[in-house]
MMTF fields as JSON, N, C-alpha, C and O atoms, coordinates in Angstrom:
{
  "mmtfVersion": "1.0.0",
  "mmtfProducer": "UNKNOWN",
  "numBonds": 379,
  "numAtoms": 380,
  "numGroups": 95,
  "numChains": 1,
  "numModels": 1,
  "chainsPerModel": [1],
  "groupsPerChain": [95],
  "chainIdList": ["A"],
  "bondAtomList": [4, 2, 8, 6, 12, 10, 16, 14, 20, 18, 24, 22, 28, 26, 32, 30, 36, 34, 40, 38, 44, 42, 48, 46, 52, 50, 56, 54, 60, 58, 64, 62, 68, 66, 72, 70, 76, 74, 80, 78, 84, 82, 88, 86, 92, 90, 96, 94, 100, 98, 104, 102, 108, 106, 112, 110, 116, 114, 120, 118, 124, 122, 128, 126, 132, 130, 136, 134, 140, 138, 144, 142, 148, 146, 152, 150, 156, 154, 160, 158, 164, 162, 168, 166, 172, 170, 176, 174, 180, 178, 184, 182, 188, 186, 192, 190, 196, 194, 200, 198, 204, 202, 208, 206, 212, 210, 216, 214, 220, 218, 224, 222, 228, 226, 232, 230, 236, 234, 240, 238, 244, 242, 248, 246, 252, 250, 256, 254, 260, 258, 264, 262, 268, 266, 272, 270, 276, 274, 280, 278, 284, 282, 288, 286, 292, 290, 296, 294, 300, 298, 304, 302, 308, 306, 312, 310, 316, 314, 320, 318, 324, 322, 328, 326, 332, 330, 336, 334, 340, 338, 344, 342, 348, 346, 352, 350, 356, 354, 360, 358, 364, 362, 368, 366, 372, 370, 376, 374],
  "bondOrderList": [1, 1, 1, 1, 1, 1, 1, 1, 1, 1, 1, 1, 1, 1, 1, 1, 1, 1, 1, 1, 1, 1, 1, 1, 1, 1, 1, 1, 1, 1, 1, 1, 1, 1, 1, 1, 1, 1, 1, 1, 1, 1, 1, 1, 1, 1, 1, 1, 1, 1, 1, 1, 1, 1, 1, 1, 1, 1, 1, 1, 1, 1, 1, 1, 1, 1, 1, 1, 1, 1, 1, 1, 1, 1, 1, 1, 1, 1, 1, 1, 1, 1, 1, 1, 1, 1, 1, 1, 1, 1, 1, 1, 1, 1],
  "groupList": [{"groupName": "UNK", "atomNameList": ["N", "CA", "C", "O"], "elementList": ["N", "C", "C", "O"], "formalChargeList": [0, 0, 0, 0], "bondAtomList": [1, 0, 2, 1, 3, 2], "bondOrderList": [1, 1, 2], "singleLetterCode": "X", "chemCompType": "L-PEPTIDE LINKING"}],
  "groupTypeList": [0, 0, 0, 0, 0, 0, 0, 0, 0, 0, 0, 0, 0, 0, 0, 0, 0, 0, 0, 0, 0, 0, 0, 0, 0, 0, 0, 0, 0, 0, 0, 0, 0, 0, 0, 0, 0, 0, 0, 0, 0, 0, 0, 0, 0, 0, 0, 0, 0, 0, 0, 0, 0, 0, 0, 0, 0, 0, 0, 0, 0, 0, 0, 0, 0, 0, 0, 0, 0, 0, 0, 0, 0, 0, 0, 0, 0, 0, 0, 0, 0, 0, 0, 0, 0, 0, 0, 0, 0, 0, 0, 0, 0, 0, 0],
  "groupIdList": [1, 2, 3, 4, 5, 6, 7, 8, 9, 10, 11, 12, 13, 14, 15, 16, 17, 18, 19, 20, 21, 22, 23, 24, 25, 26, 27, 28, 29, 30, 31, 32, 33, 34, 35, 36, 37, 38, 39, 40, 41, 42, 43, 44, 45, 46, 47, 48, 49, 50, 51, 52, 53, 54, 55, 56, 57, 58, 59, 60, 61, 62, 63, 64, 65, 66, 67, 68, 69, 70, 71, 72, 73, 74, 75, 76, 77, 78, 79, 80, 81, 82, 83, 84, 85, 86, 87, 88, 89, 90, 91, 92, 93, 94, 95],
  "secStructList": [7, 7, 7, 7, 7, 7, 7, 2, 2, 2, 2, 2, 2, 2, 2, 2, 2, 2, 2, 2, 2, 2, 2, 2, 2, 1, 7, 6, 6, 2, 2, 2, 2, 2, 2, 2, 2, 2, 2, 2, 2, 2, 6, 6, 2, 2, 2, 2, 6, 6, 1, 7, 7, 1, 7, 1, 2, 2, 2, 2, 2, 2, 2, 2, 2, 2, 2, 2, 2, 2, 2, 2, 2, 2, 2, 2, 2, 2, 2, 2, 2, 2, 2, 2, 2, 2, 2, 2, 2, 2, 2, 2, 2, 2, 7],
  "xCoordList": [-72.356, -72.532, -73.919, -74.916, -74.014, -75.34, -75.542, -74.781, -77.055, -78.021, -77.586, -77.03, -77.76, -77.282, -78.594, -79.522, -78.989, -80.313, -80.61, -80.035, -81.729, -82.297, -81.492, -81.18, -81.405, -81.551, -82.389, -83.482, -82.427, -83.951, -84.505, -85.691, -83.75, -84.277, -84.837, -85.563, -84.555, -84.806, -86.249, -87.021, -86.455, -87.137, -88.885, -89.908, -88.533, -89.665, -90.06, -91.181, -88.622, -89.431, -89.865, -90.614, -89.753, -90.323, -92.296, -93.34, -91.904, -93.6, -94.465, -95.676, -93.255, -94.223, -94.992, -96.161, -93.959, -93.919, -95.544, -96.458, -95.777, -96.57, -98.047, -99.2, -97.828, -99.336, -99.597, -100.45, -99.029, -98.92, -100.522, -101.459, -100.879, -102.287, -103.449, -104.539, -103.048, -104.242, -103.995, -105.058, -103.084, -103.101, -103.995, -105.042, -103.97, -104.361, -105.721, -106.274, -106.311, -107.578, -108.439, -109.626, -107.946, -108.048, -108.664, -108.309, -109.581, -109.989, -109.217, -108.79, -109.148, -107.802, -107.755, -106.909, -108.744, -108.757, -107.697, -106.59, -107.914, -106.96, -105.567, -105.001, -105.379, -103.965, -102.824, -101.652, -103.137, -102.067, -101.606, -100.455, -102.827, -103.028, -102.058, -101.346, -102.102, -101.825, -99.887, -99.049, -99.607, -98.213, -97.498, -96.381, -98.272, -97.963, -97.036, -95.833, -98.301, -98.333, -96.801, -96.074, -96.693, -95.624, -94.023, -93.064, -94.376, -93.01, -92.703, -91.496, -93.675, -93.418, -92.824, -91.864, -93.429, -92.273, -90.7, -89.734, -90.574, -89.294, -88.503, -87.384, -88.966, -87.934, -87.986, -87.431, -88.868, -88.723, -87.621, -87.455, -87.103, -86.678, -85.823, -85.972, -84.989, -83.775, -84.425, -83.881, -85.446, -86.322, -86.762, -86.464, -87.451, -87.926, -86.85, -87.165, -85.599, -84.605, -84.18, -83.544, -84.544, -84.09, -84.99, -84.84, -86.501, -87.04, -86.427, -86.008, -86.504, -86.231, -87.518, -88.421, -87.404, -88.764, -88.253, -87.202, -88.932, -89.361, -90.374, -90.035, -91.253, -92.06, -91.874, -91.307, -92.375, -91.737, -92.918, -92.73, -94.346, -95.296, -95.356, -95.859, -94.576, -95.354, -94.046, -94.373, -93.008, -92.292, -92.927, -93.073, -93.289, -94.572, -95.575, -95.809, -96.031, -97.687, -97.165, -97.845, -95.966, -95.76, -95.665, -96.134, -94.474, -94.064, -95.074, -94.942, -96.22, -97.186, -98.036, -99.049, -98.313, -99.093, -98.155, -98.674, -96.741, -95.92, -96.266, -96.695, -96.255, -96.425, -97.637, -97.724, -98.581, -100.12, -100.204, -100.711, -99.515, -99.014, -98.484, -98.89, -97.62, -97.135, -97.526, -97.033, -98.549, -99.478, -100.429, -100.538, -101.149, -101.85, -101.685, -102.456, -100.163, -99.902, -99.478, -99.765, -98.829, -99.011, -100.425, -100.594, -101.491, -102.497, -103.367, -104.113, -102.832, -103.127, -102.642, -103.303, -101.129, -100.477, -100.741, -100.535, -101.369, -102.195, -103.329, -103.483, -104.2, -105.275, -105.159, -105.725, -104.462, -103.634, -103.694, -104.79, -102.56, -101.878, -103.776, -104.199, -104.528, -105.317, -106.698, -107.423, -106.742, -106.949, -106.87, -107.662, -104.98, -104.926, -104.976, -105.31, -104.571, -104.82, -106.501, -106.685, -107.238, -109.081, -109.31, -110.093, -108.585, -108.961, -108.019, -108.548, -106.689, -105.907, -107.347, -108.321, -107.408, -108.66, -109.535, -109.775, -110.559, -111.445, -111.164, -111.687, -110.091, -109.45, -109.22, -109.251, -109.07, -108.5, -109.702, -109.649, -110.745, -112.074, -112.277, -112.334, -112.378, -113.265, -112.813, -113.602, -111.338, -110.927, -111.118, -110.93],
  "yCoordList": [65.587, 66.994, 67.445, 66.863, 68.576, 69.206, 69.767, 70.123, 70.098, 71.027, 72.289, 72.619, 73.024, 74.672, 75.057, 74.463, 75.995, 76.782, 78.259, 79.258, 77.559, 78.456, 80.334, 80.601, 81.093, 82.341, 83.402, 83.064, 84.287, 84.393, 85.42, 85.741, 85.745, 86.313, 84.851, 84.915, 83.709, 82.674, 82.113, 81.332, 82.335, 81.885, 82.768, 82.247, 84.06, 84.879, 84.887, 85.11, 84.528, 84.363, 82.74, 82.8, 81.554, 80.563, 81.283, 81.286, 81.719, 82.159, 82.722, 82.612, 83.596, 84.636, 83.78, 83.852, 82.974, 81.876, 81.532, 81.943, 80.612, 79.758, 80.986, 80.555, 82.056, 83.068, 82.961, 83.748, 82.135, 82.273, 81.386, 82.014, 80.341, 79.469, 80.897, 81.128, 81.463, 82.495, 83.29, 83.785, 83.602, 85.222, 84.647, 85.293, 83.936, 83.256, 82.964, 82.688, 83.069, 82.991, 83.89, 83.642, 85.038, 86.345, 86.943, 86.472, 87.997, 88.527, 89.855, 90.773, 89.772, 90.458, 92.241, 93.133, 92.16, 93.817, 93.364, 93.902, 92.651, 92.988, 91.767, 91.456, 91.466, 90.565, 91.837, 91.629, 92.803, 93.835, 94.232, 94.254, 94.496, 94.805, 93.964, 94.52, 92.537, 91.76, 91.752, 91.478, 92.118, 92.346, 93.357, 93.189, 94.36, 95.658, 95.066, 95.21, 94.14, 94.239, 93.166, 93.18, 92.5, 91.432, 91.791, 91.492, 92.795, 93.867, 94.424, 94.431, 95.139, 95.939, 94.912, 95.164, 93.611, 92.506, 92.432, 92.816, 91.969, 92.021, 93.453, 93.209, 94.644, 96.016, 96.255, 97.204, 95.089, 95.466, 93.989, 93.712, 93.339, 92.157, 92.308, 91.529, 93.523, 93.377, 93.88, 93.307, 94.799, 94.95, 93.675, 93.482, 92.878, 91.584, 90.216, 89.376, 90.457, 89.357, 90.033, 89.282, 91.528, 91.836, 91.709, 92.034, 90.944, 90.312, 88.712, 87.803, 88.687, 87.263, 86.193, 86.122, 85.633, 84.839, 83.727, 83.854, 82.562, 81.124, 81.669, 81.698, 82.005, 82.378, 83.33, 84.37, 83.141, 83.844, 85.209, 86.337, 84.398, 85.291, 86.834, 87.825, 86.632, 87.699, 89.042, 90.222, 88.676, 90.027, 90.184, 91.299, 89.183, 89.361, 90.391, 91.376, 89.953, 90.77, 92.489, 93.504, 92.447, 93.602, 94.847, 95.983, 93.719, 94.332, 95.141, 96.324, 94.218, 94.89, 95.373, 95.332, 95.937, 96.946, 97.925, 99.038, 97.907, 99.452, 99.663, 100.794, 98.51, 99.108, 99.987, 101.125, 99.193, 99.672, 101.192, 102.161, 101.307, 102.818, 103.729, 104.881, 103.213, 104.175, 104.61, 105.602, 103.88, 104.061, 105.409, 106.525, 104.623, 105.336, 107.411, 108.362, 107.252, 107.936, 108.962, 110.136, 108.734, 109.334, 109.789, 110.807, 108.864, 109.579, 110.824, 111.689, 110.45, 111.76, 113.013, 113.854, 112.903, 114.116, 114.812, 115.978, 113.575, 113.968, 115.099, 116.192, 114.51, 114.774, 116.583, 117.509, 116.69, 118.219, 118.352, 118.44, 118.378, 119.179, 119.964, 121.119, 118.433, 119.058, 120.128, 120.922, 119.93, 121.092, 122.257, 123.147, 122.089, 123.024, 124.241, 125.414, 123.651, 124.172, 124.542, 125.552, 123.916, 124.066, 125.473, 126.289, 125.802, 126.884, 127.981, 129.064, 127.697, 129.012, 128.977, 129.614, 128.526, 128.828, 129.283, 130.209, 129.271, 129.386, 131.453, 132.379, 131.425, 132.588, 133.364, 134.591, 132.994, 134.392, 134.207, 134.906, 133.639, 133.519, 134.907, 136.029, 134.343, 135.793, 136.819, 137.754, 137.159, 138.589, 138.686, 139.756],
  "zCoordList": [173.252, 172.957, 173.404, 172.977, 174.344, 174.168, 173.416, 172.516, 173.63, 172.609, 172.779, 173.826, 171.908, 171.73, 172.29, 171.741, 173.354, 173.584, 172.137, 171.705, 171.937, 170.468, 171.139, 172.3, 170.126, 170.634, 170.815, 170.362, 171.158, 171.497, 170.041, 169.967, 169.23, 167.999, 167.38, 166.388, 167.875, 166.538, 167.672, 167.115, 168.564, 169.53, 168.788, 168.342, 168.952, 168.443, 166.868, 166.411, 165.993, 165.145, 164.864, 163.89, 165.212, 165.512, 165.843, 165.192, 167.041, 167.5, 166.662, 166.469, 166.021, 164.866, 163.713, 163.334, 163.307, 162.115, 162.465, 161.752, 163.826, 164.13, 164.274, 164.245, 164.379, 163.79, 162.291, 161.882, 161.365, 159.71, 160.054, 159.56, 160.643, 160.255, 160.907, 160.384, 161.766, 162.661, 161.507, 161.132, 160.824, 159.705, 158.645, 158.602, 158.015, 157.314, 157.116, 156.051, 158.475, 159.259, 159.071, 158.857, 159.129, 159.448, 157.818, 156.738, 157.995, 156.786, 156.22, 156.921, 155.048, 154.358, 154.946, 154.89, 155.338, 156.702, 157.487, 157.476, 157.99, 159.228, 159.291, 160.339, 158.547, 158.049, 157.846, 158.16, 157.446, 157.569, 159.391, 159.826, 160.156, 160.984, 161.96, 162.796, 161.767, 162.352, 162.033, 162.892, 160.634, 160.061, 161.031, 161.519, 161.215, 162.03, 163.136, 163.354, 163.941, 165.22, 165.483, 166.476, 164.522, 164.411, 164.507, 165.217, 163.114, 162.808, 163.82, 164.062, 164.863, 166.408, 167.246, 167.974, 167.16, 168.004, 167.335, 167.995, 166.143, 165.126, 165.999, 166.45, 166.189, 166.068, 167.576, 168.131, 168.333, 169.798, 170.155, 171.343, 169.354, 169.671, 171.442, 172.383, 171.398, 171.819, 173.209, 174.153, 173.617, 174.718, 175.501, 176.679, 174.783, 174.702, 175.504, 176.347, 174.844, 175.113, 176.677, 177.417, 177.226, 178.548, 179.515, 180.693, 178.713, 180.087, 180.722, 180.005, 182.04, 182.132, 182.084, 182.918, 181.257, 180.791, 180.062, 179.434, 180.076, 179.278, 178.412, 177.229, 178.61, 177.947, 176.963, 177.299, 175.362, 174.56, 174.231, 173.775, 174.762, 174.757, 175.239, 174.711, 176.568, 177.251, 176.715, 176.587, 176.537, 175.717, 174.429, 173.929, 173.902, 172.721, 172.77, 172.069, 173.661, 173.739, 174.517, 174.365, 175.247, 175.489, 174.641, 174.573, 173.786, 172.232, 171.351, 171.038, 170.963, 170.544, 171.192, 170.494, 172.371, 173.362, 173.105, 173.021, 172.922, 172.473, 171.571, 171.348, 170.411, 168.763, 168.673, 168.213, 169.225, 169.114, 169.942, 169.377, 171.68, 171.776, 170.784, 170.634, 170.152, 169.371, 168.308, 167.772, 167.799, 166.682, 167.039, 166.531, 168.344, 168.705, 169.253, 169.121, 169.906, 170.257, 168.866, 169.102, 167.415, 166.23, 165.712, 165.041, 166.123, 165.423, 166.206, 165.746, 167.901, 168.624, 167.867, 167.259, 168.091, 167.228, 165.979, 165.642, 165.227, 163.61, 164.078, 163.534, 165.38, 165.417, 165.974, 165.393, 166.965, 167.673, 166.246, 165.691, 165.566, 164.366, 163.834, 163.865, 163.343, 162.44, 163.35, 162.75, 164.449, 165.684, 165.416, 165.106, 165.689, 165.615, 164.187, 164.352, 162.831, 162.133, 161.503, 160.823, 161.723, 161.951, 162.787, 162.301, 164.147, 164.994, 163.943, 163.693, 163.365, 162.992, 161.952, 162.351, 161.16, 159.578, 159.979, 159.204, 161.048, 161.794, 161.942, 161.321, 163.079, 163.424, 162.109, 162.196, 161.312, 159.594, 158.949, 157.937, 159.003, 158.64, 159.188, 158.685, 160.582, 161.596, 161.463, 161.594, 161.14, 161.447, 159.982, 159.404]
}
């Protein structure tokens, strides 16, 4: 009988598992930080399994360069919103 090849959801979380000694490492700031970036691999799994790769890393690290986009790209939008409401307050000040 052969070996069954792992699948690739059990593949990433194997990898993830093996960041538990680096989290651990890590000062209680940024151990959440690091949860984030993990969970963005977990909900990008199925992106991930449509690269062709051995490597479990590099849909990894992609994964979380989106999460971290998309973070980033929400707090732009925070930042517009509060813009723009600063110039409307600004504007009913003046008139």
């Amino acid at each position: 009988m052969g070996r069954t090849v792992p699948t690739w959801r059990t593949r990433i979380e194997d990898e993830l598992q093996n960041l538990e000694a680096f989290r651990r490492a890590l000062p209680s700031t940024e151990k959440p930080l690091l949860d984030a970036l993990r969970t963005g691999v977990r909900h990008r799994r199925t992106a991930g399994g449509m690269l062709p790769s051995h490597d479990v890393w590099k849909p990894m690290l992609l994964s979380m360069l989106v999460e971290m986009m998309v973070q980033n790209s929400k707090l732009e939008h925070r930042i517009l919103e509060l813009e723009r409401a600063m110039v409307e307050q600004d504007d009913r000040l003046d008139s």
